[in-house]
N, C-alpha and C positions, 0 to 999 in steps of 0.2 A: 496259131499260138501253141507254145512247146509248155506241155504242161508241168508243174511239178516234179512230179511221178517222174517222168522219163527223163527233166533234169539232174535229180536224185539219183536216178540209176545209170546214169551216164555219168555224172559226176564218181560216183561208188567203182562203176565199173575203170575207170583212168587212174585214180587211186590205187586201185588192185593192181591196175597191169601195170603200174609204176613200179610197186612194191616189188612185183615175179621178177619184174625187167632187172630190178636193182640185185636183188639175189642173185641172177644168173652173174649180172657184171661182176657182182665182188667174187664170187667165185673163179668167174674166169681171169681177173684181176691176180688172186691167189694163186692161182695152175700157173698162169706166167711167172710169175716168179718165186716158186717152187716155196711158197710159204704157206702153213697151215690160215685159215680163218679164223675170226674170231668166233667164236661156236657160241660163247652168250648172244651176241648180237644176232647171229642167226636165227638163232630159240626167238630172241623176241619176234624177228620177222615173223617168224611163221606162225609164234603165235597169234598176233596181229590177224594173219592170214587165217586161222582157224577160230579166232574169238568174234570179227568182223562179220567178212563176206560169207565163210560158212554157215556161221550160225545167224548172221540178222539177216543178210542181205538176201541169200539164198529163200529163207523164210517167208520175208513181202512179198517175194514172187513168187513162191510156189503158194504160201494159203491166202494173197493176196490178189496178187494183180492174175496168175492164170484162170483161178476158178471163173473171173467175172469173166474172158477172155472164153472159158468153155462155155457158160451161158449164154453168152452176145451171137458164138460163131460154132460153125462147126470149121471153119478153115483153122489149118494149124495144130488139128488137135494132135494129129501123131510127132506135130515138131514140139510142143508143150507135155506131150509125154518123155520124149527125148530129152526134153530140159529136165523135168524134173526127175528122171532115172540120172542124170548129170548132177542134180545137187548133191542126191544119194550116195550117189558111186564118191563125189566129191570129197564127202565129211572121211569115209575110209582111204581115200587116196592119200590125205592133207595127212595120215595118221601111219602111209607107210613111206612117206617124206620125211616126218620126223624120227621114223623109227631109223630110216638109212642114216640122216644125221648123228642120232646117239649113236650108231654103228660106228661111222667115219671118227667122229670125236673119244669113243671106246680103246676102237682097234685101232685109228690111223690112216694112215695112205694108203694102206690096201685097200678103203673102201671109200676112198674119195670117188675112182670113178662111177661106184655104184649107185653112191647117191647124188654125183651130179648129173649122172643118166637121168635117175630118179626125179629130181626136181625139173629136168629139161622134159621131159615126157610131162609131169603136171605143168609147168608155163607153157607148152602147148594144147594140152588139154583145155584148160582155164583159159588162155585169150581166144579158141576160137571160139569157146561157148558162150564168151559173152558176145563177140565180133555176132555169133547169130543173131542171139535176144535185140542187139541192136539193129540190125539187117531187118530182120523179118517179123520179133515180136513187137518193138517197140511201135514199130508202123501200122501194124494191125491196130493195136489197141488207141490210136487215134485216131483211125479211120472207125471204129465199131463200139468204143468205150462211150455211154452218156456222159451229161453234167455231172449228175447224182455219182454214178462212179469213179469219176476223178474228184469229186471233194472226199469221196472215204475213199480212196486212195492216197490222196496228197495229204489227208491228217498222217493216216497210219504211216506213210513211206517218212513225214518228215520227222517220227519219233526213231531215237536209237541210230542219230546218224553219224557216218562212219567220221572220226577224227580226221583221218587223212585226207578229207576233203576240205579242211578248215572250221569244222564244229567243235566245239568244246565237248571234251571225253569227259563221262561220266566219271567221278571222281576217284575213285579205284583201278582205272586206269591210266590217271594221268602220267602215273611215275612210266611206265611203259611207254606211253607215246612221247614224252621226254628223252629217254634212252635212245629211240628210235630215230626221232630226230636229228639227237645230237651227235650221234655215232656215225647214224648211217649216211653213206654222202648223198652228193645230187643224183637222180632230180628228188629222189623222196625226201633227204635230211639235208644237215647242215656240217655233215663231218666231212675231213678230207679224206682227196683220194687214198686207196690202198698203195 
């Protein structure tokens, strides 16, 4: 039986890599045919990307699901240290992404290649450290997690869950994931190609 927990963060995690996936395409959509982006719509992605996985998703697992994960086992503990030096390094990363963007969107095409460097170095960052958490944590933690731990788990994971999974956004952000939708195309929205 696939608990919860790990359908939440696998759900969360496909959401994410949807969202990097689609940035990179519009971009490279744009570079071919030598047209700028649309830069609101970027902002939103990333904000998406920085209001979401950053700050909720990263959060269950690091004060959530690892600690019970250090109590249960000593196995993984240096690969759970590694995640969550990864969330950490993550929140500043997502912050010099968006910083190359205002650059690119500022100055122009002199700095389109720096921040589509910039984003292709975090969408590789970013899918392989979830590609791990699903490899090596998610498996631990149903081979060693009790009952008792996946019910306070499966409450707390299924508060604050991500829109792009098919949850209804907190209402402050609906106008956002509207935008994002509507703008952005497949597989995340419903706008056409560039």
């Amino acid at each position: 039986m696939t608990h919860a927990t790990v359908r939440i963060i696998r759900q969360e995690h496909a959401a994410l890599a949807a969202m990097l996936r689609s940035i990179v395409l519009l971009l490279e959509q744009h570079r071919k045919k030598g047209t700028l982006p649309d830069f609101a719509t970027l902002r939103a992605m990333l904000f998406y990307v920085d209001e979401f996985p950053e700050k909720r998703h990263h959060r269950k697992e690091t004060e959530l699901l690892f600690p019970k994960l250090r109590a249960k086992t000593p196995i993984s503990r240096d690969l759970l240290d590694k995640l969550d030096s990864d969330h950490a390094r993550g929140e500043r990363r997502i912050r010099d992404v968006e910083h190359a963007l205002l650059a690119f969107e500022m100055l122009g095409e002199s700095r389109r290649e720096a921040f589509e460097r910039t984003v292709g170095e975090y969408v590789d960052f970013y899918l392989n450290h979830m590609a791990l958490e699903e490899r090596e944590i998610l498996p631990l933690a149903e081979r060693v997690l009790t009952g008792d731990d996946w019910r306070d788990l499966d409450e707390a994971f299924a508060q604050n869950r991500d829109p792009m999974t098919g949850h209804v956004a907190d209402f402050e952000y609906n106008a956002l994931f509207t935008r994002i939708v509507n703008v952005v195309p497949a597989p995340i929205g419903l706008g056409s190609a560039c």
